[in-house]
C-alpha positions as CSV (number, residue, x, y, z in Angstrom):
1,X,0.0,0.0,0.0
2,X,2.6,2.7,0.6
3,X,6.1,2.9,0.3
4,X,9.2,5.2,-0.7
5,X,8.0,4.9,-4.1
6,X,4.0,6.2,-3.6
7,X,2.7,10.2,-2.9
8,X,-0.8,10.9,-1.6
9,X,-2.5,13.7,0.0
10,X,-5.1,14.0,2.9
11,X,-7.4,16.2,3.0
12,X,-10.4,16.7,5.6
13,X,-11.3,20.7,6.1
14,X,-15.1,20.2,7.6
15,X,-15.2,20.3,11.3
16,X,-17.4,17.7,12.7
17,X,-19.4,18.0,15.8
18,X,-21.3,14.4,17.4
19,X,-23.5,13.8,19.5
20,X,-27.2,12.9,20.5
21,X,-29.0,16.4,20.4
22,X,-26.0,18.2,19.1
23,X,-28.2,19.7,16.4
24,X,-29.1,22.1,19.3
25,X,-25.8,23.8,18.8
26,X,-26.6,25.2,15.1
27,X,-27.2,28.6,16.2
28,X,-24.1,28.9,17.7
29,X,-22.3,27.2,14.9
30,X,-24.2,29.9,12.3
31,X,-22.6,32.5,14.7
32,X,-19.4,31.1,14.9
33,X,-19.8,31.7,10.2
34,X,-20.6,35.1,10.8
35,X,-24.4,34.5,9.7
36,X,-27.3,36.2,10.3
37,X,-29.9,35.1,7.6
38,X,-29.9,30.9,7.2
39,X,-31.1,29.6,4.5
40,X,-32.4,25.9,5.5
41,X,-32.4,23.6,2.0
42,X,-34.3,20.2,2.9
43,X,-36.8,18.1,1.4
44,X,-40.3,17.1,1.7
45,X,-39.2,14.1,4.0
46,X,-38.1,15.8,6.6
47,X,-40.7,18.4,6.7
48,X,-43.2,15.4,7.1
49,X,-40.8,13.7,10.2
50,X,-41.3,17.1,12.0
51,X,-37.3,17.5,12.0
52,X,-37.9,20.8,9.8
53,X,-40.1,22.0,12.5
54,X,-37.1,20.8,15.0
55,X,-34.7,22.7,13.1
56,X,-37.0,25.9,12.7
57,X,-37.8,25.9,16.6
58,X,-34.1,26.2,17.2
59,X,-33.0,28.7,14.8
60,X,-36.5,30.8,15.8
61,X,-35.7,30.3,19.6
62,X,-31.9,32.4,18.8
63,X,-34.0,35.3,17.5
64,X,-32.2,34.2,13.6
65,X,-34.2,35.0,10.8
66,X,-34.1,32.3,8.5
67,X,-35.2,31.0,4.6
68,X,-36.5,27.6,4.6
69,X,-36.3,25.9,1.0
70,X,-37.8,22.3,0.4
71,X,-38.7,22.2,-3.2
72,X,-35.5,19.2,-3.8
73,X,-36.5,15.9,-4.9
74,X,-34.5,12.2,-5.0
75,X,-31.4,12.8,-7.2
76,X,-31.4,16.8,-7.2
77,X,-32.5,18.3,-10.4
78,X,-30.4,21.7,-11.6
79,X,-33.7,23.1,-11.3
80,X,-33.7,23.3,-7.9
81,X,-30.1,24.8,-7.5
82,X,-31.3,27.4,-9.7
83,X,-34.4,28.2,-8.0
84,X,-32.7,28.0,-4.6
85,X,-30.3,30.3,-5.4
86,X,-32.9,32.8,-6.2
87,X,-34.8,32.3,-3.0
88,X,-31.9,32.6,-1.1
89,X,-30.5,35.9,-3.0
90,X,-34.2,37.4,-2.2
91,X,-33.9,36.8,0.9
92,X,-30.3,38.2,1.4
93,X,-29.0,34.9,3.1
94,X,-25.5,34.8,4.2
95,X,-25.6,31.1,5.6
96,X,-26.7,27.4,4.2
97,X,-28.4,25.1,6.4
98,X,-28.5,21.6,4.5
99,X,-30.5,19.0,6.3
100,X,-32.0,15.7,4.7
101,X,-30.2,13.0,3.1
102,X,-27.2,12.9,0.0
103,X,-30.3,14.7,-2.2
104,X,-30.4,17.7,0.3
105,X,-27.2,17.9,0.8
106,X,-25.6,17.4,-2.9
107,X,-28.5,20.7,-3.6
108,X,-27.4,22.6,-0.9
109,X,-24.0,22.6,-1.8
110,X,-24.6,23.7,-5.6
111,X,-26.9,26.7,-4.2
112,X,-23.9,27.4,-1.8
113,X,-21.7,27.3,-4.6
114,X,-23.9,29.4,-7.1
115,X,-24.4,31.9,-4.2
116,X,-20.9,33.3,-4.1
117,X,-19.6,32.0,-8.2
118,X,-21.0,33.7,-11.2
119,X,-22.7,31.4,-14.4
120,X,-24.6,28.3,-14.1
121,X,-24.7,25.2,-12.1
122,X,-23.4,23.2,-15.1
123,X,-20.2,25.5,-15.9
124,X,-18.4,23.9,-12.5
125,X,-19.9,19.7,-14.0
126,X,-16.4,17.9,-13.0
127,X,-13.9,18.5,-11.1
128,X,-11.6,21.4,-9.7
129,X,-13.9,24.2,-11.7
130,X,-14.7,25.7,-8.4
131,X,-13.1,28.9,-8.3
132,X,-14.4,30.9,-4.8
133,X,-15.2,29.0,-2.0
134,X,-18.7,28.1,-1.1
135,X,-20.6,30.9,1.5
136,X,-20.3,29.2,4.6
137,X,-22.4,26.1,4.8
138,X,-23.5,23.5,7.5
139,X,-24.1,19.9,6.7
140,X,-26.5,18.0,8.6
141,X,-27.6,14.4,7.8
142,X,-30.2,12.6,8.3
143,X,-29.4,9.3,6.8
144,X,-26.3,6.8,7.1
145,X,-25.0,6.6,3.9
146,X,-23.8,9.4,1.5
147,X,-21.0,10.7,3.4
148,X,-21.8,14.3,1.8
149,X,-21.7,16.0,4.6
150,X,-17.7,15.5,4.9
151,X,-17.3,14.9,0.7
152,X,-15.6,17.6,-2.3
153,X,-18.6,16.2,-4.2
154,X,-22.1,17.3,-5.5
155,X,-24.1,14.8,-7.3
156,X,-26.8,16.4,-9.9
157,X,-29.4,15.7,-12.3
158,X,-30.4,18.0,-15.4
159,X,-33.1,15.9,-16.0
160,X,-33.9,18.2,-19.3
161,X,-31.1,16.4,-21.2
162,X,-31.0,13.6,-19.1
163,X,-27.7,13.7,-17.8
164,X,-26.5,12.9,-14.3
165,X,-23.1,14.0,-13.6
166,X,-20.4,15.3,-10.1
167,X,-18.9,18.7,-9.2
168,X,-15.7,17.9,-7.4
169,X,-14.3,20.6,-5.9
170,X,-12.5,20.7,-1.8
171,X,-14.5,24.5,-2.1
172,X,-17.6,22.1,-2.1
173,X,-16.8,20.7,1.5
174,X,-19.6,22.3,4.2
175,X,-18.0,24.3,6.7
176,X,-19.2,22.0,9.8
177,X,-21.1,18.9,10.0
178,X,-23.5,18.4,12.9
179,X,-23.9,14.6,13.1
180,X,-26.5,14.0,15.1
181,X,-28.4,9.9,15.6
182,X,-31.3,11.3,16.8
183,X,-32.7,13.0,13.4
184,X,-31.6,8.5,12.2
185,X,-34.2,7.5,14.6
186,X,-37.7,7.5,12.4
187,X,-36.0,6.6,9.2
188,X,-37.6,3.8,7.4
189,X,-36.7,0.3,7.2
190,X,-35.8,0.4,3.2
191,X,-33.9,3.6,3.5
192,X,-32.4,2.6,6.2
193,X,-31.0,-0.3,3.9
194,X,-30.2,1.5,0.8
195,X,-28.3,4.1,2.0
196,X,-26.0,1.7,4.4
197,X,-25.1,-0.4,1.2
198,X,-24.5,2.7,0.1
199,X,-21.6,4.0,3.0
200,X,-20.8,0.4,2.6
201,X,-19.9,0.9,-1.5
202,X,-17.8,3.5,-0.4
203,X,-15.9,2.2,2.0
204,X,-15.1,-1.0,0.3
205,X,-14.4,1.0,-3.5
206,X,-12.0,3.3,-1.4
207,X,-10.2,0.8,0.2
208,X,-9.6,-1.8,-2.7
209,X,-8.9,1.1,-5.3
210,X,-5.5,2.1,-6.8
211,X,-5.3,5.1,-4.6
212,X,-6.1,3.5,-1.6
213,X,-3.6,5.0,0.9
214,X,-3.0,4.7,4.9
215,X,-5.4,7.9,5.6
216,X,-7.7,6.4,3.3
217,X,-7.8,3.1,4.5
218,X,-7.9,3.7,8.3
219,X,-11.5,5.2,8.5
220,X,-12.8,2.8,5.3
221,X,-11.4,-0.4,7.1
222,X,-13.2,1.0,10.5
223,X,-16.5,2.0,8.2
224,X,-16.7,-1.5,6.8
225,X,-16.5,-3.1,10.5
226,X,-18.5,-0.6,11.7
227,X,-21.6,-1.0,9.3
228,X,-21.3,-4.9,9.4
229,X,-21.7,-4.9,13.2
230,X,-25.0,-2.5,12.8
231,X,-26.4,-2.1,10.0
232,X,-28.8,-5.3,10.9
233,X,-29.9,-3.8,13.7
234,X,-30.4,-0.6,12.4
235,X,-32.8,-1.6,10.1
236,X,-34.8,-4.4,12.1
237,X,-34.9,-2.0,15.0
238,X,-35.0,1.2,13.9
239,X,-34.9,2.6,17.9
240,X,-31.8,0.9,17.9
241,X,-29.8,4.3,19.3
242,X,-26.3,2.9,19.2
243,X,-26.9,0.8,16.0
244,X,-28.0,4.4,15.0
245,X,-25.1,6.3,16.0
246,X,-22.5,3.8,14.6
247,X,-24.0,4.0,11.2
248,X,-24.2,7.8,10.8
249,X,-20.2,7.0,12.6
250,X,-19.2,4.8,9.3
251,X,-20.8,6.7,6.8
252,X,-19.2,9.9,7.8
253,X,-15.7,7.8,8.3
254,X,-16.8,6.4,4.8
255,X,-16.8,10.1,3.1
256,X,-13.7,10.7,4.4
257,X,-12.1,7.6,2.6
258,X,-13.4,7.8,-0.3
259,X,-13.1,12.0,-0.6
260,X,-9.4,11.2,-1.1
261,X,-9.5,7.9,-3.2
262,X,-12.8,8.5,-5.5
263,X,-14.3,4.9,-6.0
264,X,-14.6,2.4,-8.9
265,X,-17.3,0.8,-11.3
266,X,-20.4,0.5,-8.9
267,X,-20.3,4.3,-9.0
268,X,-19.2,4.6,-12.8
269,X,-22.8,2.0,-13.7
270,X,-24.6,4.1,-10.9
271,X,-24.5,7.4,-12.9
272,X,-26.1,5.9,-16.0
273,X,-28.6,3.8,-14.6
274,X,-29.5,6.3,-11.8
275,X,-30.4,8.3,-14.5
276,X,-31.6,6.6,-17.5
277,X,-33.8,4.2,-14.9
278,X,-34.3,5.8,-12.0
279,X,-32.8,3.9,-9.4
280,X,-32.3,5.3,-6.4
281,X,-28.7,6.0,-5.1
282,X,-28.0,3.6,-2.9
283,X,-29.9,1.0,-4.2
284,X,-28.3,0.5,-7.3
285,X,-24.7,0.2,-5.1
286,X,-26.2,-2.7,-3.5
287,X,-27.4,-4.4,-6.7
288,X,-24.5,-3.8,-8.5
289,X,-21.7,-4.2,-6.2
290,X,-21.3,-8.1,-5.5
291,X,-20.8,-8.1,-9.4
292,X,-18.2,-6.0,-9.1
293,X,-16.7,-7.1,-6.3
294,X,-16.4,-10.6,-8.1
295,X,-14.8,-9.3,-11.2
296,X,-12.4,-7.2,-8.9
297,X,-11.1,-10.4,-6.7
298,X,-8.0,-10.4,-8.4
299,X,-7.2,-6.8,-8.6
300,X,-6.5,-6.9,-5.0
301,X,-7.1,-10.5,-3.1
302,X,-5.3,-8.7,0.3
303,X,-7.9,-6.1,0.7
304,X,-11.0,-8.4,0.0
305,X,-9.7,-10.4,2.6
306,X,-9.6,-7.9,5.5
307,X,-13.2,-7.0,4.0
308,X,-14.1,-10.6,4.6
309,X,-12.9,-10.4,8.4
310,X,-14.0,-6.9,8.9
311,X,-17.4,-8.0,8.0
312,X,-17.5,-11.2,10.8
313,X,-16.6,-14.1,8.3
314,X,-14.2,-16.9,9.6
315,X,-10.7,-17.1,7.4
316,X,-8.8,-19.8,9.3
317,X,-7.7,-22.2,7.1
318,X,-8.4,-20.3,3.9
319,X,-6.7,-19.2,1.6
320,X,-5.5,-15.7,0.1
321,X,-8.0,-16.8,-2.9
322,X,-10.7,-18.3,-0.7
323,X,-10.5,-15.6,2.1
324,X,-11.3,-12.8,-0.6
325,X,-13.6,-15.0,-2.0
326,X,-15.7,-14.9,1.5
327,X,-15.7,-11.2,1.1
328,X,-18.8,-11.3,-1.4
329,X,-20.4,-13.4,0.2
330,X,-20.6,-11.6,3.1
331,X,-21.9,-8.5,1.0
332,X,-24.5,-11.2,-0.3
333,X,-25.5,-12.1,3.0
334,X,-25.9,-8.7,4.2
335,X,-28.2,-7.6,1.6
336,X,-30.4,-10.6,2.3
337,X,-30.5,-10.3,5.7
338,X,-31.9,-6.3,5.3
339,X,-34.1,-7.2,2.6
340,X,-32.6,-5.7,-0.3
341,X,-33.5,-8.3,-3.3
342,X,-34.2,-6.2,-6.1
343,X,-31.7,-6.4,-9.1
344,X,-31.9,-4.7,-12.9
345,X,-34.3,-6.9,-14.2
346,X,-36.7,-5.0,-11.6
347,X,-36.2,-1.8,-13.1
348,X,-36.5,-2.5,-16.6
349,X,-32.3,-3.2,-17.7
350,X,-32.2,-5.4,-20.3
351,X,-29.3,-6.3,-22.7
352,X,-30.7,-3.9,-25.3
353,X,-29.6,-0.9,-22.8
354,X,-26.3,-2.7,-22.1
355,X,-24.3,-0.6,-24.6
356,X,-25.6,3.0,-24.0
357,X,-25.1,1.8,-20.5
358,X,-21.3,0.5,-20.7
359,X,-20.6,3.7,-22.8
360,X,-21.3,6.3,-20.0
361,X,-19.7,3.9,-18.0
362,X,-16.5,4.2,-19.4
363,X,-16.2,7.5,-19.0
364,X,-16.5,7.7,-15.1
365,X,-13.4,9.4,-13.2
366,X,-14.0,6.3,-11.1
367,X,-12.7,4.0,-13.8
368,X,-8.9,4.6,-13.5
369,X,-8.7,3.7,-9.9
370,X,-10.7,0.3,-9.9
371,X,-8.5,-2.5,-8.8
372,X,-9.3,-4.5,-12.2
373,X,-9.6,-2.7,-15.5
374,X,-12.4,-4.4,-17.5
375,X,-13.1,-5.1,-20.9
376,X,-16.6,-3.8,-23.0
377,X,-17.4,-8.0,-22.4
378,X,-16.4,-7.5,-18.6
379,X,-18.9,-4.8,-18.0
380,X,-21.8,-6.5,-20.0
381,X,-20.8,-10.4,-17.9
382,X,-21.0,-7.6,-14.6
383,X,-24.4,-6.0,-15.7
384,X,-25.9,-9.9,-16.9
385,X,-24.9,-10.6,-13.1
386,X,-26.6,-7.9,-11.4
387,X,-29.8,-8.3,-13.2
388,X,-30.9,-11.7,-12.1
């Protein structure tokens, strides 16, 4: 993994704050940013779970005068970047709140970002664009899985030209990051789910990439152990607190991995059949990512191994070969055991859409660091096994 030979960099510049309750401290934290007006970006969700109201009640108790803006759906449209950043300029706001999951998060960042760059969303589409940092933005999740809340990454839909694509940019990383289990608590059993296959994706594509590194690997190795200890409890009981505040734990160490690695092919296949199907996020990780792991085996048998022990699974006696091998699996078992069972079939993939598929595929930033570099064939034998 390292050597005299090998160069990396590390990278981390939001301050994190834990804790149960801790989102009672965002007042102080806007304070601390020099802000007067918030702007809150969320979603419908959590305006339903009464954690809007939460949030509101705190801000409105400090005698802050905030902008509340829910109008983001699943896989953020450029639509709502642009109409955020015009309700937040007409309200003067000097200050991004961003509660919800990845979707609220990934929006709040491209308003932060349009509030203090000039153009359009789509000028800064890949990666080091960003030329002014962000206003000052706060980051707080409400689902195990994304990482975004510690991530140089905003993921977007223009759904218009139906195109999903990343701004990568360390400008892009929120200011603080309030990670708080309670706002976990009422999340549903299939979210729940999804979006721990999804921290689990990342932690596992970080650490078996090509730029896999020690300050990479340390926080992915502890994310994978981590969400195999509690992401089964998390999801059959929900009011699990500490099941809850490990996972939020490994997702965030999860963001951190992979925000200096980038991934491999389950993200490169997520962009195009996020968008062309509509798969949620972290769904299509966990359908596509025993198929990839598989094809990846020999690409880098050492760390599948450790991802075989971290995740409980009994290696005396094995070998290198077999150990790695025990690694999917695991992943296999997993997803049974929190009822994820769909695969491509179930959203309408089919071997017609293989090629349009493969093609965006290829282009992925992720591609260069996977463990295994695969052929036109490879991809289609790895999409034929996700499907069912």
């Amino acid at each position: 993994m390292q050597g005299f030979s090998r160069s990396f960099s590390f990278v981390s510049p939001t301050a994190v704050q834990f804790g149960a309750g801790i989102v009672a401290s965002l007042p102080d934290c806007v304070a601390r940013l020099a802000g007067n007006r918030p702007l809150i970006v969320g979603d419908p969700g959590i305006e339903r779970a009464g954690i809007l109201a939460r949030v509101e009640a705190i801000l409105g108790g400090a005698g802050l005068a905030f902008t509340v803006f829910t109008d983001v759906e699943s896989d953020p449209d450029v639509r709502s970047v642009r109409r955020g950043v015009e309700v937040a300029k007409a309200a003067s706001c000097d200050v991004v709140v961003a509660i919800g999951g990845g979707s609220a998060l990934d929006a709040a960042k491209g308003i932060a970002l349009m509030l203090s760059n000039a153009g359009d969303i789509v000028d800064y589409v890949g990666i080091d664009k960003v030329t002014k940092p962000t206003i000052p933005l706060i980051a707080i999740p409400t689902t195990a899985g994304t990482g975004s809340e510690l991530t140089i990454w905003s993921v977007l839909s223009d759904r218009a030209n139906g195109a999903k694509f990343g701004i990568g940019s360390p400008l892009l990383c929120p200011s603080v990051a309030l990670l708080d289990p309670e706002l976990t608590i009422s999340l549903p059993q299939a979210i729940t789910a999804a979006t721990g296959l999804d921290a689990l994706t990342h932690a596992i594509e970080s650490l078996v990439c090509t730029a896999s590194n020690p300050f990479s690997a340390a926080p992915a190795e502890m994310a994978i152990r981590m969400i195999g200890e509690n992401l089964r409890l998390a999801v059959a009981h929900g009011e699990n607190r500490e099941a809850r505040a490990n996972m939020l734990i490994a997702s965030a160490l999860a963001g951190i991995a992979f925000n200096q690695t980038r991934l491999g092919y389950v993200h490169a296949f997520s962009m195009p059949l996020g968008s062309r199907f509509k798969i949620p996020h972290g769904l299509v990780n966990a359908i596509t990512l025993p198929a990839v792991m598989q094809f990846n085996l020999p690409g880098n048998l050492d760390a599948f191994a450790r991802i075989a022990g971290l995740l409980g699974e009994r290696l005396e006696g094995l070998t290198l070969r077999e150990a790695a091998q025990r690694s999917v699996q695991a992943v296999m078992d997993l997803k049974t055991d929190i009822g994820i069972n769909q695969t491509l079939a179930d959203f309408g993939v089919d071997e017609d859409s293989y090629d349009d598929i493969i093609d965006e595929t290829m282009k992925s930033g992720n591609c260069p660091v996977n463990p295994r570099q695969a052929t036109r064939e490879d991809f289609r034998a790895m999409l034929r096994a996700a499907q069912g």
